[in-house]
N, C-alpha and C positions, 0 to 999 in steps of 0.2 A: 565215580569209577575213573580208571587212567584211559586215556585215549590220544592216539597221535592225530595232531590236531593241522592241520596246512592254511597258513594267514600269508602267503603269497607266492610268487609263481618263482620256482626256480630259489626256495628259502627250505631247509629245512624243516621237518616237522619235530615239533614242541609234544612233550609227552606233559598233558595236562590234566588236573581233577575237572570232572565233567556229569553234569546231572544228568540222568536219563530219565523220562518220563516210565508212568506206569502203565501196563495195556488196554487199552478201552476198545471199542467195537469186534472189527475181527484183530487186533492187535496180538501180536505172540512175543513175548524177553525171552531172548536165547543167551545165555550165558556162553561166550565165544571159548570154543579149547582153542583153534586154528584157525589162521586167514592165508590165505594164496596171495603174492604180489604178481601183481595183472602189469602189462603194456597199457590196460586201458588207467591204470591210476596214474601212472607212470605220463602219461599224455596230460594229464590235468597239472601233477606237479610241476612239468618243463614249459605248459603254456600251450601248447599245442592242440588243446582244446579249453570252450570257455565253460566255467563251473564255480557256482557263488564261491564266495571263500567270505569267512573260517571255514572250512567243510571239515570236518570227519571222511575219509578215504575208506578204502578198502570192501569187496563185495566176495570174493570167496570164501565163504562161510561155512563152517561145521562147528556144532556145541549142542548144548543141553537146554530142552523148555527151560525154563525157571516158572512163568505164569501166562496166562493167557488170557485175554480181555471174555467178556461177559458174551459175545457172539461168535466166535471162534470154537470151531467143532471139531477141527481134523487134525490137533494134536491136542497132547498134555504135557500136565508135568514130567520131568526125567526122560521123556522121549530124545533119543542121539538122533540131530536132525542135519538137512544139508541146506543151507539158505541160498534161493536160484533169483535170479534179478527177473526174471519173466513172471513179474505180479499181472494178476488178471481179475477180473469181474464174474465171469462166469456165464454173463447174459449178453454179448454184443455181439455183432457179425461174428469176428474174428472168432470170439471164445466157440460160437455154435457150428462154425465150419472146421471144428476141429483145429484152429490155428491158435490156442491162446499167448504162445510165446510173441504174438503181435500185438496184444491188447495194450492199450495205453490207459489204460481206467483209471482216473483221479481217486479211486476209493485209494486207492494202494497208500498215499499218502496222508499225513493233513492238510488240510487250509489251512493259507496264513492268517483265518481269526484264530486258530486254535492255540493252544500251549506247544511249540515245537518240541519234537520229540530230544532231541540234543540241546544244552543249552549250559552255559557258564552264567551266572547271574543270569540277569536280564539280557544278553548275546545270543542272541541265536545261531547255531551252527548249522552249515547244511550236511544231510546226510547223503552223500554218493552214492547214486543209482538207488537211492529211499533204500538202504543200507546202512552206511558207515561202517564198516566191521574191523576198521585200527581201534578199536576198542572192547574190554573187560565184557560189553553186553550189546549189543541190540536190540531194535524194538522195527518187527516190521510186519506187514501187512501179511495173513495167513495163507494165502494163495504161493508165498514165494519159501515156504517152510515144506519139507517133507520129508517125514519120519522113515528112518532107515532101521536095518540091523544094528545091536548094539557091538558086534565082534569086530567090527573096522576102527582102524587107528585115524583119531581123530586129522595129522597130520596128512592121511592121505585122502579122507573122507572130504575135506573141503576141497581139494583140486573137479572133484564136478560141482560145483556150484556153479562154475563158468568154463574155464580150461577147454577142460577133456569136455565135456558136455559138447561147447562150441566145435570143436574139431575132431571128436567121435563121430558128432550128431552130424557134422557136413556130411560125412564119408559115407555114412550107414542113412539117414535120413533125406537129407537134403539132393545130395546125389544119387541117393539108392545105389552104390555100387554093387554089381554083377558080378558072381564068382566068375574069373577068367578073364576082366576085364581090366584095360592099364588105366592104371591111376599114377599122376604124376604130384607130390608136392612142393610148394613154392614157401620156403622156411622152416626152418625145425627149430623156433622156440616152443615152450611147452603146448601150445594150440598147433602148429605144426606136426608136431612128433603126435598127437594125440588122431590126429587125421592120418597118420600113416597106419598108427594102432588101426583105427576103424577100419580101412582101408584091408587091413591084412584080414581082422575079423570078417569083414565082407565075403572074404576068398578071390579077393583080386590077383589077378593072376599074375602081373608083374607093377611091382609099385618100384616107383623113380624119384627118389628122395633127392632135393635140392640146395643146398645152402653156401654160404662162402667161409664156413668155418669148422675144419675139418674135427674136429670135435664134437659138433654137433652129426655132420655124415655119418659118425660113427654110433651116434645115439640112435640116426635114422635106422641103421639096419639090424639095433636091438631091437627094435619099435613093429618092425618087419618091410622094412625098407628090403626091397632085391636090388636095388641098382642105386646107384648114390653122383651126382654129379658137384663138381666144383666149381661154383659161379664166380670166382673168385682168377680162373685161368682158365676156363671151358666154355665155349661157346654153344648157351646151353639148347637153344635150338636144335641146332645140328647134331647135337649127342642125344638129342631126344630123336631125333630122325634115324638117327642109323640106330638105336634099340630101337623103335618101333619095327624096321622096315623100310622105313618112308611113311606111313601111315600116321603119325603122330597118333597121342592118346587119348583113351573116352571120355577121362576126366583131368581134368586142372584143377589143383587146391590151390588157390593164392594166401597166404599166412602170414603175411609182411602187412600190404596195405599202402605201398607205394605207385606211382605211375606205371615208374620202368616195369615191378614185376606185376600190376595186374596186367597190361600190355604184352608183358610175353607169357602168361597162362594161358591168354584168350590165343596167341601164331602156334604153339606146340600143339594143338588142338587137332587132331584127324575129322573127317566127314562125321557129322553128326554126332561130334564131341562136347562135350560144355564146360566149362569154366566156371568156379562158381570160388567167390571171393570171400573168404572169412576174416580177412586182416582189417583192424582199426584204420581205416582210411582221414586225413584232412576232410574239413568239410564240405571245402572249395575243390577240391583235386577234380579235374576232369582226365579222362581217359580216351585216346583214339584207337579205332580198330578200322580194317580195313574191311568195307563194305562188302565186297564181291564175295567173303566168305561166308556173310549170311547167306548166299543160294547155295552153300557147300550143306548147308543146315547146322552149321555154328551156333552156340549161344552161349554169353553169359548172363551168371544168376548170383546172385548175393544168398547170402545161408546168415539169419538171425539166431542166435544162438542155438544152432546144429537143430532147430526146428523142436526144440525137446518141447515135450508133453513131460510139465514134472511130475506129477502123481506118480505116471507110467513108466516112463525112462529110464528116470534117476534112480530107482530101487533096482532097473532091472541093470543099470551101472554098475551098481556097489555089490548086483552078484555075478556078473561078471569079472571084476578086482577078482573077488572070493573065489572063484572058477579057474582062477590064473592068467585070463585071456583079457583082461582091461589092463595095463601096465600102470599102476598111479606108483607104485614104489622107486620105480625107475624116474620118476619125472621130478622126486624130491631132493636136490642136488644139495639144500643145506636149510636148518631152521635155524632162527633166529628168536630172542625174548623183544617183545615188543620196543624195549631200551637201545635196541639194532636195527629199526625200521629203515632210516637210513642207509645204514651201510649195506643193507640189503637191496635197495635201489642201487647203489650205486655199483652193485654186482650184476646187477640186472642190465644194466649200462654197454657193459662188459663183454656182454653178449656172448660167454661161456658157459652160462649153467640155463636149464629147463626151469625150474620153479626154486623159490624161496620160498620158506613159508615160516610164519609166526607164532608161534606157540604160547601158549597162558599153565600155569599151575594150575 
């Protein structure tokens, strides 16, 4: 099968013929229609994060069963599925207390005695986030597969794989926002804009959309942004202060993943506010805040993929879209044929469009 293939940092990726293995235990081959281009690939390509290479990239997935290994019960053939990186076991702390988007279960993959599931000759490739999805098919673990309505267009049906999921799930999950309540977010690329969505779904009663790129401000208040500031020439504190009141807001979505803006989710914060960070941070980054406002009852919280429960979630996503009220159509700025992988990154660079996304015949 073709697959874009990444053999070093800050190189090009090579669209290469690549053996995929066939399914065995709970294993599922999804014949890929669409993949989403993530910030989080995007971070492995520039070096920004360490990730074996050769690897196979790409984890926003939607396509079709093709076969399923011999232990695998929860799909079949022709089922139109969404592929979610939060693989799990079923049986550990995590999975039992309701958390399995925490699970770290070795099943999800193979050992490396096994036949790797990517492979060029004898080469092994690694598959990102025990995905790979720049390629014609995948092969992954049953737990991170879940069968959807067949009426969704495949291009919009992979943006919850990760995206929307992540920055829905912050808004409505992770934060629980409150009808009435202010939510503020920090970035409008397409995980950004997807937490303003949730955020309005919630019934937040004034959302405060943030970014330095007027073009995205304006995606915020498709999205349902009420108030839109410009980081860019605004002092965004103080414009968060005087919309508040004085009061600052219940919640902070931070969307970026840098010092500066986790730092100023957590000062815009009102009494008994929280901050909770969805943006791809460095590994190393450390963060200061200013003590005294933990007796205000401040706090920040990290959001692993908008906490989603896939079984549950993700279908009740994709009727949501079909409802009117999840926006994934809005978030698809331009597809590309896997032969433009590339230049789709380097769109993404650009920092003007919401999602790219890759399409197959």
């Amino acid at each position: 099968m073709k697959a874009a293939v990444l053999r070093g940092i800050n190189v090009p990726m090579a669209i290469e013929d690549i053996s995929i293995s066939k399914p065995q235990g709970r294993e599922v081959l999804v014949r890929v229609a669409a993949v989403g281009l993530c910030h989080s690939d995007l971070h492995i390509i520039d070096g920004s994060f360490p990730n074996p290479l050769p690897a196979v990239l790409g984890h926003e997935v939607a396509g079709v069963v093709e076969q399923v290994g011999p232990e695998a019960h929860t799909v079949k053939p022709g089922d139109h599925v969404v592929v979610c990186l939060t693989f799990h076991c079923g049986h550990c702390e995590q999975c039992h207390s309701g958390h399995s988007h925490r699970c770290q279960t070795p099943e999800a993959q193979r050992a490396a005695s096994e036949p790797s599931r990517l492979a060029i000759g004898d080469e092994r490739l690694d598959q990102y986030l025990k995905i790979g999805g720049f390629a014609e098919q995948v092969l992954v673990h049953e737990s991170g597969v879940v069968a959807v309505r067949r009426d969704v267009p495949f291009d919009k049906l992979c943006l919850i794989g990760c995206g929307v999921t992540t920055g829905f799930g912050a808004a409505v999950n992770t934060c629980g926002v409150r009808p009435g309540e202010t939510v503020a977010v920090i970035g409008l690329g397409g995980v950004g804009l997807a937490a303003v969505n949730g955020a309005a779904v919630a019934g937040a009663g004034r959302i405060i959309a943030i970014d330095r790129v007027a073009s995205k401000l304006e995606m915020g208040k498709l999205f349902g942004a009420t108030d839109t500031i410009d980081a860019s020439s605004m002092d965004v504190a103080a414009v968060v202060k005087e919309l508040t009141r004085g009061q600052g807001v219940h919640h902070a979505i931070e969307a970026v993943g840098s010092k500066a803006t986790i730092e100023l989710s957590y000062r815009i914060l009102g009494k008994g506010g929280r901050a909770t960070v969805i943006g791809m941070t460095p590994p190393d980054l450390k963060i200061e805040i200013n003590a005294i406002s933990l007796l205000r009852e401040q706090g920040i919280q990290g959001s692993l993929m908008g906490g989603v429960r896939n079984s549950i979630d993700i279908p009740r996503y994709v009727d949501l879209y079909m409802a009117g009220k999840l926006k994934l159509d809005e978030l698809v700025s331009r597809t590309r044929p896997l032969s433009e992988i590339n230049e789709g990154f380097e769109d993404m660079k650009k920092a003007e469009i919401a999602r790219t996304v890759i399409t197959f015949d």
